[in-house]
C-alpha positions as CSV (number, residue, x, y, z in Angstrom):
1,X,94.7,73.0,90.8
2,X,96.8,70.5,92.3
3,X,97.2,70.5,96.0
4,X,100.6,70.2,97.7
5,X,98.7,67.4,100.2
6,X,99.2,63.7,98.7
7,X,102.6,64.4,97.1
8,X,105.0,61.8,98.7
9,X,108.3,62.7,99.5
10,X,108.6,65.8,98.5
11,X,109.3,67.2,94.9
12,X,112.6,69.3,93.6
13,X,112.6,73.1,93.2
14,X,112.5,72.3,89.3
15,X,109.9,69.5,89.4
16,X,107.5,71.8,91.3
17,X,108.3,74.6,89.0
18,X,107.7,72.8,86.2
19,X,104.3,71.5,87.4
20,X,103.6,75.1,88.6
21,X,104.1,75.8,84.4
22,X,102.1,73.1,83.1
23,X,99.3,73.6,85.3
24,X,99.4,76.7,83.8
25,X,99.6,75.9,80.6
26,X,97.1,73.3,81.3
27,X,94.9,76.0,82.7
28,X,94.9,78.6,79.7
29,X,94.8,75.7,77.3
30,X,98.5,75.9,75.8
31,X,99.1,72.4,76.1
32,X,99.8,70.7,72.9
33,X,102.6,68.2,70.9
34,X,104.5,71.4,69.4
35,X,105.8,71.9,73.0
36,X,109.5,72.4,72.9
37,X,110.2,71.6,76.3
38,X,114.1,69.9,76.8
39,X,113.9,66.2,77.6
40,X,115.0,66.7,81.2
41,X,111.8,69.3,81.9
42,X,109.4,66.5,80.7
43,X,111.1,64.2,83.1
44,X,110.9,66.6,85.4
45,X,107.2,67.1,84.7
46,X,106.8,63.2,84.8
47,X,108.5,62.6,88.3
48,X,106.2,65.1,90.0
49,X,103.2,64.0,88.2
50,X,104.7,60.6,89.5
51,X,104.8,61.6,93.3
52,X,101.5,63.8,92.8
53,X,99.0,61.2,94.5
54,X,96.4,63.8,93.7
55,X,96.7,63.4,90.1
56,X,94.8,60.8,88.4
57,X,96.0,58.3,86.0
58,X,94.1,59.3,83.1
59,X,96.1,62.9,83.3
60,X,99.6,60.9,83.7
61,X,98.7,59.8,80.6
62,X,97.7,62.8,79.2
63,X,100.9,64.9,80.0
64,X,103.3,61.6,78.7
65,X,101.4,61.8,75.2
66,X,102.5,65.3,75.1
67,X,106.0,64.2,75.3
68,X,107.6,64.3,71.4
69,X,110.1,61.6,71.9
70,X,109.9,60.4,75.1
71,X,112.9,58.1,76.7
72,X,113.4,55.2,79.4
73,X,113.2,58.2,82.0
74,X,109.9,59.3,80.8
75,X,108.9,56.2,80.4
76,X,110.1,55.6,84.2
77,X,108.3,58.1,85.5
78,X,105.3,57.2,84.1
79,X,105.6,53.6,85.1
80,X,106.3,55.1,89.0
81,X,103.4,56.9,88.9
82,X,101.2,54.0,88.1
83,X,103.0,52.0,90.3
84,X,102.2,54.9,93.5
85,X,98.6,54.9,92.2
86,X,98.7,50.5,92.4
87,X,97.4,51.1,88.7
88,X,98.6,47.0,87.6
89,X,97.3,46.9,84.4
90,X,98.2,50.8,83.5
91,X,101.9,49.6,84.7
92,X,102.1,46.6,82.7
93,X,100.7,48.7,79.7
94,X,104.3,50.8,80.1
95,X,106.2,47.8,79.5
96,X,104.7,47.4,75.9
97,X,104.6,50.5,75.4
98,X,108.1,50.5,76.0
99,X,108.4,47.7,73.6
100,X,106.2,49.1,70.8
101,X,108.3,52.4,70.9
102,X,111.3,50.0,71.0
103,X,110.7,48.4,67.6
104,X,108.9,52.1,66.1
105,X,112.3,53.3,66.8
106,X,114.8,50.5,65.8
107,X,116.5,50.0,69.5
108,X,115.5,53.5,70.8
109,X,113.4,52.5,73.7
110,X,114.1,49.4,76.1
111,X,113.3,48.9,79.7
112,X,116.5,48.6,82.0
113,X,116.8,47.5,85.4
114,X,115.0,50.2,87.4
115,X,111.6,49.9,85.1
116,X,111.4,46.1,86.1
117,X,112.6,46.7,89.9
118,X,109.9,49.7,89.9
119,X,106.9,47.0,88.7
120,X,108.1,44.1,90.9
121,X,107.6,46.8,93.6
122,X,103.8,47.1,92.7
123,X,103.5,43.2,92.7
124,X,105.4,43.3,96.1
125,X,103.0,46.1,97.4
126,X,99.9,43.8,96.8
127,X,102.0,40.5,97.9
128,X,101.8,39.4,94.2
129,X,104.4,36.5,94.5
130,X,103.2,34.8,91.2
131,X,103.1,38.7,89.1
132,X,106.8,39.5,90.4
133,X,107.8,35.9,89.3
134,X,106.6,36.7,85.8
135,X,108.2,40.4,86.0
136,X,111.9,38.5,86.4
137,X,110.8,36.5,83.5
138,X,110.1,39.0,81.4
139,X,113.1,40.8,82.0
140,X,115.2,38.0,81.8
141,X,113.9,37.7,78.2
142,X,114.3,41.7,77.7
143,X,118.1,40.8,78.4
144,X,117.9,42.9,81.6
145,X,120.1,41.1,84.6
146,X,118.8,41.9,87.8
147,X,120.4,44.4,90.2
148,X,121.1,43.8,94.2
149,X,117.8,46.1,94.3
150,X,115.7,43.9,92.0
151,X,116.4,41.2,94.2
152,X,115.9,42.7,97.7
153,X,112.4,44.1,96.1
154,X,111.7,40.6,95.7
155,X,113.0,39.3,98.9
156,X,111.1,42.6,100.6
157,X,107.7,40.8,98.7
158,X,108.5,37.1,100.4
159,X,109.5,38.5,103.9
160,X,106.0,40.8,103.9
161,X,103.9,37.5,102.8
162,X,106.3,35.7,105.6
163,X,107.2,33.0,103.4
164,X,111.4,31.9,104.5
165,X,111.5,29.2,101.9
166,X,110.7,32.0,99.3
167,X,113.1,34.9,100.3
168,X,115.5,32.3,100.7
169,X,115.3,31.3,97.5
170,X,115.5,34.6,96.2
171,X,119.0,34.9,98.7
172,X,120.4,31.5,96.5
173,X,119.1,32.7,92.9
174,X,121.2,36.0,93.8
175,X,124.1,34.5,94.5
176,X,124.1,31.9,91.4
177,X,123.5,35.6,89.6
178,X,126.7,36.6,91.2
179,X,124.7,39.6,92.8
180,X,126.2,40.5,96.3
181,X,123.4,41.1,98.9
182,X,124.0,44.5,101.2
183,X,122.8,46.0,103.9
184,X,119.4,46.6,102.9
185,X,119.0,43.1,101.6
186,X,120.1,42.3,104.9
187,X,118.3,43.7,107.4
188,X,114.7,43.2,104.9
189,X,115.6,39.3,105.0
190,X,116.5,39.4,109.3
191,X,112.8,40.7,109.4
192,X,111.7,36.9,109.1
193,X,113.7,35.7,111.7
194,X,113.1,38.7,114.5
C-alpha cells in the first residue's frame, strides 16, 4: 500500500479516491484492459500516480497501459510523473509514444503546449540547457508555439545555471514570438540581477 508520505502537493478528494479503488483492485487482482472506467477517472488515477513519489516508474507504466484509449491528459500525467521521478529517458519515451499513438490513430494524439513545458521542466531541474534547447526544437517541428509558461520554464533553467546572456536571450526570442512576459517571468528573470 501506498503511503500518504512522498505525495507532493496534495491530491483531490477524487484522485485519492480513485487510487484508494485501484489499489484495491490492484490488491485483489481485478486490474485488467476490460476496465470501463470514464476517461476523466483514468486521469484522475494518472495525476495521483503522478504526485505519488512513492510509486515507482515501472507501476506508472503499468496503470497507463491499462488505459483503453488514452488522451493528451493521460498522456500528461504520465509524462508529469516521470518528470517528478527525473525519469529523462522514460519522459522522452512519452513524447513518441505520443507520436506513435498520433499516427495509430490518424491525428488522435499530439503533444500541446503543457507536455513540452512539463519536459523542459525536467531538463531545467537537472540545468539541462542543451536538452531544453532540443525540447523547443522539437515542438517547434510538432507545430506547438510556445506559451509565456514555456518560456519562463526556460528562462527559470538559465537564471538557476546563472547564465544572463541565456535568459536574456530567452526574454528576446519571446518577444520576436509575440509572447508577453508576466509576473512570474518577471520576478524568475530579477533573480539574476538581486
Amino acid at each position: 500500500r501506498m503511503s500518504k508520505q512522498g505525495t507532493r502537493g496534495g491530491m483531490k478528494p477524487a484522485e485519492k479516491a480513485t487510487l484508494r479503488e485501484y489499489e484495491e483492485l490492484r490488491r485483489i487482482g481485478g486490474l485488467d484492459s476490460s476496465m470501463k472506467w470514464p476517461p476523466s477517472k483514468w486521469t484522475s488515477l494518472m495525476s495521483a500516480l503522478a504526485q505519488t513519489r512513492s510509486v515507482g516508474v515501472q507501476y506508472l507504466g503499468e496503470a497507463f497501459d491499462l488505459i483503453p484509449e488514452p488522451n493528451v491528459a493521460h498522456y500528461n500525467a504520465l509524462l508529469k510523473g516521470y518528470v517528478v521521478r527525473r525519469s529523462q529517458l522514460d519522459a522522452e519515451g512519452v513524447i513518441d509514444r505520443m507520436a506513435r499513438a498520433d499516427r495509430k490513430a490518424r491525428g488522435g494524439v499530439k503533444p500541446n503546449v503543457a507536455t513540452f513545458t512539463m519536459l523542459l521542466k525536467l531538463y531545467g531541474s537537472t540545468r539541462d540547457a542543451k536538452g531544453a534547447e532540443r525540447v523547443l526544437e522539437r515542438m517547434g517541428c510538432s507545430g506547438v508555439k510556445p506559451d509565456v509558461m514555456t518560456f519562463t520554464t526556460l528562462i527559470k533553467l538559465y537564471v538557476d545555471r546563472e547564465d544572463v546572456k541565456g535568459a536574456e536571450g530567452v526574454l528576446e526570442s519571446m518577444d520576436r514570438a509575440g509572447v508577453r512576459p508576466n509576473v512570474v517571468t518577471f520576478n524568475t528573470l530579477m533573480k539574476l540581477y538581486v
